[in-house]
C-alpha positions in Angstrom: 29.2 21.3 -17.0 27.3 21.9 -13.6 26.4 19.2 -10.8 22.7 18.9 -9.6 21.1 17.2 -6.6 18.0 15.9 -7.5 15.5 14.8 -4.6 12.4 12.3 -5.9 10.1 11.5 -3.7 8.6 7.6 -4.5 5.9 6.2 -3.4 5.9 2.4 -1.7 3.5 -0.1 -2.2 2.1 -1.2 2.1 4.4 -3.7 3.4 7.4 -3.3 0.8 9.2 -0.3 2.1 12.3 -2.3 3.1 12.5 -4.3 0.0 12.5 -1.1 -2.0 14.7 0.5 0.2 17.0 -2.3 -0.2 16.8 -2.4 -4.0 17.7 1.7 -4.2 20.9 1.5 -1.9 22.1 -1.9 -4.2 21.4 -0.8 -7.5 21.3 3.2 -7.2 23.9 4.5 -5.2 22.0 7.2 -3.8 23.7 10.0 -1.7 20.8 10.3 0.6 17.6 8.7 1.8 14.6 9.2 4.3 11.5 7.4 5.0 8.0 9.3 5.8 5.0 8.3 6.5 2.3 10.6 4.7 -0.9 9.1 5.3 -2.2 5.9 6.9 0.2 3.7 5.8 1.3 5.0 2.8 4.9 5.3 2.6 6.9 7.9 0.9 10.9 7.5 -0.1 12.5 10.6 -0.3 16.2 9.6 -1.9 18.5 12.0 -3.6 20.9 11.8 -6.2 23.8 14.2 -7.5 25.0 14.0 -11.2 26.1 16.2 -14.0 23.7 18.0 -15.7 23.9 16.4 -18.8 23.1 13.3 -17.3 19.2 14.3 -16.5 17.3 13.3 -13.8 14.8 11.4 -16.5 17.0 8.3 -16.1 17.2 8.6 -12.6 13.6 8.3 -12.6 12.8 5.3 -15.5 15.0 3.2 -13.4 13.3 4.2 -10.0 9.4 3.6 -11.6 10.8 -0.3 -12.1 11.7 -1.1 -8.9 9.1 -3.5 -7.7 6.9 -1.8 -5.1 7.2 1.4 -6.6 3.7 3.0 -7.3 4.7 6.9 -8.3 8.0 8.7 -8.5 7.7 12.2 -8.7 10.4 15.0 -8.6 10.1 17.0 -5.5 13.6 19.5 -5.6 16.1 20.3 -8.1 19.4 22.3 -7.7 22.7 23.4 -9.3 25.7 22.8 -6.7 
């Protein structure tokens, strides 16, 4: 079985960054995250998590598009470690 990172990058509603950013480290346990600013005011979340491959990253996802604030999750890297 073989461990991959998986970095999404999700999208923040104006004025709710810190909430969802909240709600990720509490309920998530990521092992990284990083805020950007990509346009005028729109916020992007950049949060990675490692897990067996069997796991998926499909679940990682479901559970990030709930998060109220949330707009989009897309993947943006995958890797074997």
């Amino acid at each position: 079985m073989s461990t991959v990172a998986t970095v999404f990058k999700v999208y923040v509603e104006p004025g709710k960054e810190t909430e969802v950013l909240d709600n990720i480290k509490k309920t998530m346990n990521p092992k990284a995250m990083q805020s950007d600013e990509v346009a005028f005011g729109i916020k992007v979340i950049k949060v990675m998590f490692v897990h067996e491959d069997q796991e998926g990253s499909t679940l990682f996802e479901e559970k990030l598009r709930k998060i109220n604030g949330v707009t989009e999750v897309e993947v943006d890297q995958e890797s074997l470690l």
